[in-house]
C-alpha positions in Angstrom: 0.0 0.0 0.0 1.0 3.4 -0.8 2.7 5.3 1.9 3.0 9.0 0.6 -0.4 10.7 -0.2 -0.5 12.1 -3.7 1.3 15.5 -4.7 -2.6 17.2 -5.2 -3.5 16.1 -1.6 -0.5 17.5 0.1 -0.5 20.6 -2.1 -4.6 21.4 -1.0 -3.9 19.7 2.6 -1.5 22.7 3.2 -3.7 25.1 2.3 -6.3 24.0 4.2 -3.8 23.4 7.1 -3.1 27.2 6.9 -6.9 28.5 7.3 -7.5 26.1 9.8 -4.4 27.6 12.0 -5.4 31.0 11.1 -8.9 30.5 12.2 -8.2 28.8 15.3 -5.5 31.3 16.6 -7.5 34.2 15.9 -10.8 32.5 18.0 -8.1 31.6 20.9 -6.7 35.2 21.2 -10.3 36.5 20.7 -11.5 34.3 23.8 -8.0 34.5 25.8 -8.9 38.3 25.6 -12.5 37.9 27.6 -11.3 35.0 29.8 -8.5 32.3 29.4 -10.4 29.9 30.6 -12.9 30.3 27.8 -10.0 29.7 25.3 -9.4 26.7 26.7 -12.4 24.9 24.5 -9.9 26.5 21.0 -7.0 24.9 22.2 -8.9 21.3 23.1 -10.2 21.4 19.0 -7.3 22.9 17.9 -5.0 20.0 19.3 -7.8 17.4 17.5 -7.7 19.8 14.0 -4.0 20.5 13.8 -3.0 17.1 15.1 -3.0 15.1 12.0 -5.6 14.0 9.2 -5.6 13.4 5.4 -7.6 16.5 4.2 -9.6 14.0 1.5 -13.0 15.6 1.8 -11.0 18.9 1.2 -9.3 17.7 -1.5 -12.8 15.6 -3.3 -14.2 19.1 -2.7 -11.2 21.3 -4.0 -10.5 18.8 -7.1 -14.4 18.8 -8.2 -14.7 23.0 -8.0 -11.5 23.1 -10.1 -13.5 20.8 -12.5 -15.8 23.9 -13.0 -13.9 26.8 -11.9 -12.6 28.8 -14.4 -9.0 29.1 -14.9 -7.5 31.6 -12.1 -10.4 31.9 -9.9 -9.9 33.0 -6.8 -9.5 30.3 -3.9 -10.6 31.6 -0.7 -14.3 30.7 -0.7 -12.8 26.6 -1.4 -10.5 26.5 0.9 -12.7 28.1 3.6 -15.3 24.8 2.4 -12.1 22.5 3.0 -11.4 24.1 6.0 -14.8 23.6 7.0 -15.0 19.8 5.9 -11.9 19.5 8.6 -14.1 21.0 11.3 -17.1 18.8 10.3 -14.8 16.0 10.4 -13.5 17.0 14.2 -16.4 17.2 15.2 -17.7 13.6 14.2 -14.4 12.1 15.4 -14.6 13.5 18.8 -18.2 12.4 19.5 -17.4 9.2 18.2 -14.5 9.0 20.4 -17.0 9.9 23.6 -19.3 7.1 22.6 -16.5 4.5 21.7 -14.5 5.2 24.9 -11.4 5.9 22.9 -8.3 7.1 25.0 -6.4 7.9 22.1 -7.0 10.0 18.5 -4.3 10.7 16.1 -1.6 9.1 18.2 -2.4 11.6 21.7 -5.0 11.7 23.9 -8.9 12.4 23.6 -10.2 15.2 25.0 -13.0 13.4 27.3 -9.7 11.3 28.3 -7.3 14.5 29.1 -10.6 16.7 30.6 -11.4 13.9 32.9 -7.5 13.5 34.1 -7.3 17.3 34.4 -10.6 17.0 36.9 -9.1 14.3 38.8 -5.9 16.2 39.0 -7.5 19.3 40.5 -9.7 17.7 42.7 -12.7 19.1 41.1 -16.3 18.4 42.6 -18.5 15.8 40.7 -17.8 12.6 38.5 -14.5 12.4 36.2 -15.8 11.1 33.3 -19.4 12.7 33.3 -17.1 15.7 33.3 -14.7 14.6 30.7 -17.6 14.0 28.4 -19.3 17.3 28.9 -16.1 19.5 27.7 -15.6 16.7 24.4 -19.3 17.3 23.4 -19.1 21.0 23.6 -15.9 21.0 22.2 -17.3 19.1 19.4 -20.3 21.2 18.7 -18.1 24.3 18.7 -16.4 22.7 15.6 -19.4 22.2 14.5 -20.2 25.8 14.7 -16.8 27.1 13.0 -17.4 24.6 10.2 -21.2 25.9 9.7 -19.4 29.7 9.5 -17.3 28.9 7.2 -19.6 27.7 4.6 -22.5 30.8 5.6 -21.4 32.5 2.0 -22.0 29.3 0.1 -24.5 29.2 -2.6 -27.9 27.6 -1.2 -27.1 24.7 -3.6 -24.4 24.2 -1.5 -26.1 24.9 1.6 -28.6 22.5 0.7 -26.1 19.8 0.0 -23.7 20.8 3.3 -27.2 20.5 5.3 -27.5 16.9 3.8 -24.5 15.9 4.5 -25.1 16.6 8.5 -28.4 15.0 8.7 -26.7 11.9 7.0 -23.4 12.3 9.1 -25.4 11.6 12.5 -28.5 9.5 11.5 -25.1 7.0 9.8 -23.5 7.3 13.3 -26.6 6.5 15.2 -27.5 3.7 13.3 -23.5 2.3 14.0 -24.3 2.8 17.4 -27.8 1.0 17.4 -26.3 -2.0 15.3 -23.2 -2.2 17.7 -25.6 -2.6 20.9 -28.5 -4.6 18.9 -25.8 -7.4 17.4 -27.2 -6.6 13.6 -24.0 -7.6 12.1 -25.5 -8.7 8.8 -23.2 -7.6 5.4 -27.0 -4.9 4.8 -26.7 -3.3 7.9 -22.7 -2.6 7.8 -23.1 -1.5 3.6 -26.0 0.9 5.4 -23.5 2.2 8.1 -20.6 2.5 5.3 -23.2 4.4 2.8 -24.0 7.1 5.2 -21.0 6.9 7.3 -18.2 7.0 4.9 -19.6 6.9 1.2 -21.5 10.3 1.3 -19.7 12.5 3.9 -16.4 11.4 3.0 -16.7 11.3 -1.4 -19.7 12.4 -2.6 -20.9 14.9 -0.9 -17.5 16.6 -0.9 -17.6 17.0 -4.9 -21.2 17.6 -4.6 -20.5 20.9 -2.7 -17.4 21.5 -4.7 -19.3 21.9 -8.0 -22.1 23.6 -6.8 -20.1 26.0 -4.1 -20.7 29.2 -6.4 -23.6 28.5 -8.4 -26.1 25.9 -9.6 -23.9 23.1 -11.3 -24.4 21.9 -14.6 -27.5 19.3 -15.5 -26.3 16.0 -14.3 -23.2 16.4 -13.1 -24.2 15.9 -9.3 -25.6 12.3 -10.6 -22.3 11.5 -12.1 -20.0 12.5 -9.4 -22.4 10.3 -7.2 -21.8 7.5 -9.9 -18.3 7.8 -9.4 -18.1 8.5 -5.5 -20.2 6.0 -3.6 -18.2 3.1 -4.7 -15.1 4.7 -4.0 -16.4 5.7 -0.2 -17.5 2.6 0.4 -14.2 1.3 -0.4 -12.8 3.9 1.5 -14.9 2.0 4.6 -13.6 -1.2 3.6 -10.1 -0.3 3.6 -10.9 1.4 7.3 -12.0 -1.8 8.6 -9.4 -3.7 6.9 -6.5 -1.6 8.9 -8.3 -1.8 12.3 -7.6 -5.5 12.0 -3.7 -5.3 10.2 -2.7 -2.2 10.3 0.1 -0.5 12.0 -1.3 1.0 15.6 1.7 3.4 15.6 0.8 4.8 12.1 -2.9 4.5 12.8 -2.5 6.8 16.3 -4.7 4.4 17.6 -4.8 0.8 18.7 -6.1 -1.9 16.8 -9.1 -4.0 17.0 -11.5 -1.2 18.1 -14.0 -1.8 15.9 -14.2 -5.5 17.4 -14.3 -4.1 21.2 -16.9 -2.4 20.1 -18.7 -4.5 17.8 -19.2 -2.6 14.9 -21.2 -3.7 11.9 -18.5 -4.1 9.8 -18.9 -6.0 6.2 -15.8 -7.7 7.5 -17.5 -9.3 10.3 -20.5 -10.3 8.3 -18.8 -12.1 5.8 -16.8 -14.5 8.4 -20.0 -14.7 10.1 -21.5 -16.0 6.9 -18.2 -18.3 6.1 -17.9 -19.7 9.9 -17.8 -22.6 11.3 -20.3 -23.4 14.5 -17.2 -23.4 16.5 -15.7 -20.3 14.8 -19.3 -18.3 14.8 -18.8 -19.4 18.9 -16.2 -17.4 19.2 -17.4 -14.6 16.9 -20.2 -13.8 18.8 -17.9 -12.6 21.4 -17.2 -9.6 19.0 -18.4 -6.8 21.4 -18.8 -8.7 25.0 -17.7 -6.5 27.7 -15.3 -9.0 29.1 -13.4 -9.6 25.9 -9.5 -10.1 26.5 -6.7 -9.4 23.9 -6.7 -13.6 23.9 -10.0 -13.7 22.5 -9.2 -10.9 20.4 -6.0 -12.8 18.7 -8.5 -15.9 18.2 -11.1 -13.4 16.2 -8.5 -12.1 13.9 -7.1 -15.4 13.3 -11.2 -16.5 12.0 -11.0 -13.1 10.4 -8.2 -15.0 8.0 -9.3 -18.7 8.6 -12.4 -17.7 7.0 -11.2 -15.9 4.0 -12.7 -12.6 4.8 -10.0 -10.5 4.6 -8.9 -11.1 1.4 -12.5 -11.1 0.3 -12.8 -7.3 1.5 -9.7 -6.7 -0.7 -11.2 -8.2 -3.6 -14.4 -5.9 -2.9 -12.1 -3.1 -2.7 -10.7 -3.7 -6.0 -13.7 -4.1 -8.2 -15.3 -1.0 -5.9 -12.2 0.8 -7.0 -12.9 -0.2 -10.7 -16.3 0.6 -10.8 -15.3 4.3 -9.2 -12.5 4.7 -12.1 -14.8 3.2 -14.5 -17.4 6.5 -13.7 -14.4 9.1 -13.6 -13.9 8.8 -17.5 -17.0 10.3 -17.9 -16.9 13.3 -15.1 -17.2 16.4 -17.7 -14.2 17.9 -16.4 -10.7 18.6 -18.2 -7.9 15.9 -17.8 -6.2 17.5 -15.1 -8.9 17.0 -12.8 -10.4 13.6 -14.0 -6.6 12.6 -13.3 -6.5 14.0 -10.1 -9.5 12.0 -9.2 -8.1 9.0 -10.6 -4.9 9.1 -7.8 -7.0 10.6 -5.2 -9.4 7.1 -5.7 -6.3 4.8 -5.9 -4.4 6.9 -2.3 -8.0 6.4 -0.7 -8.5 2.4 -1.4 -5.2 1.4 -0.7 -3.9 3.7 2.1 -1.8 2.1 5.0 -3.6 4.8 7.3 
């Protein structure tokens, strides 16, 4: 797997690196001003936001607006969107990490995990982690706020979509909770999570709002770009799942196995249910128990490969891939961008993090 992102990733990831800094120092000296202890909540996201992150809804977004902006446009209003995709994107992670009971993001520590240590530290009145929670959530929502100013001068097509893509962001992550406490592990109910979960927020919608950020977009073109990103985020899933069971915990910034603590509805799990054994789907309905030990965990993962699943998810991944290429011939953009999409589609399927 590819370990260097390509060239028009970095090139808009920098960019959008740059606003996000700006942004975040100018709202901590703004609050630092009135009360340091207000800035406090700015330097909690901006730890999250600056610490790490691939920029790819950024760059779907910046790639497709290209497709249609005319040559020398000016930049600011896209890479205030890509900015904003970060914040969206913080915001998700750290309420995720609340209801995962994470301790670590990006390789350092959540906030619900350092705001509950801090209490404990200082002897604060109350519970820890009630405490801890409270400052992640409203930290979360605060990105949630920057990201929603950043788009306000967005044309209502975009608005529309952008508004789309937040209803689908959390009705995706409540339905990965529900199936991770119900035991719906069935290959439907994890293509479901994926589709909402990864496929629109992370692809499509992206190039959705990227075409459409200044103006109505063309007759079609939001079909097509749907054509050729829903495959590709769903892939994008796959290969998420796939690295949570092989991948590298020190490149990941977090350990592991998660998803299987947790026991999330992934197509992984559903296929080796499908495939196993009655002693193997034994020990595969331990996915998710409260008591399970790294043993048990070693004894999954091995079924994971017993059963073929693993390399059936990278044969998924492939023809998704070729199905998303397939589709990106036809975008009606120049050859620079189509191009573009082409590497950003191969980086996003066969990423090692």
């Amino acid at each position: 797997m590819p370990e260097k992102a390509p060239l028009e990733l970095t090139e808009v990831a920098a960019k959008v690196d740059d606003r996000l800094r700006e942004v975040l120092e100018t709202e901590h000296a703004r609050w630092s001003a009135q009360d340091e202890r207000l800035a406090e909540m700015v330097e909690f996201l901006a730890n999250i936001v600056n610490g790490g992150g691939k920029r790819m809804r950024a760059a779907f977004c910046y790639w497709a607006w290209r497709g249609v902006a005319p040559a020398g446009s000016d930049e600011t209003a896209i890479i205030d969107a890509g900015a904003a995709f970060e914040l969206m994107q913080a915001f998700a992670l750290i309420h995720d990490d609340i209801m995962d009971n994470a301790d670590t993001r990006r390789g350092q520590p959540t906030i619900h995990h350092v705001s509950s240590k801090q209490f404990t530290q200082a002897g604060w009145l109350g519970e820890p982690r009630r405490f801890g929670e409270g400052v992640a959530i409203l930290a979360g929502d605060l990105s949630h706020v920057y990201a929603d100013r950043l788009v306000q001068d967005a044309s209502i097509e975009a608005r529309n979509i952008w508004d789309e893509l937040r209803i689908e962001l959390n009705l995706g992550q409540y339905l990965d909770l529900r199936s991770a406490a119900s035991g719906d592990r069935d290959t439907a109910t994890a293509e479901s999570v994926a589709t909402f979960k990864s496929a629109l927020y992370t692809i499509v919608r992206p190039l959705q709002f990227g075409v459409s950020l200044e103006g109505p977009p063309s007759e079609g073109v939001l079909e097509q770009l749907d054509r050729f990103g829903r495959p590709l985020g769903r892939a994008f899933q796959l290969r998420d799942d796939l690295l949570d069971i092989v991948g590298d915990s020190s490149v990941l910034g977090k350990p592991v196995g998660d998803d299987l603590r947790e026991g999330k509805p992934t197509e992984i799990l559903a296929t080796a249910l499908e495939r196993a054994n009655p002693v193997q789907a034994g020990l595969l309905a331990r996915v998710g128990a409260d008591d399970l030990n790294e043993g048990d965990l070693s004894e999954i993962i091995h079924i994971l490969h017993e059963t073929g699943a693993l390399v059936h998810i990278e044969e998924k991944i492939a023809l998704l891939v070729d199905e998303s290429l397939a589709e990106a011939d036809k975008l009606p953009f120049g050859e620079e961008v189509r191009s573009t999409l082409r590497a950003l589609a191969h980086y996003v399927a066969c990423r090692n993090h």
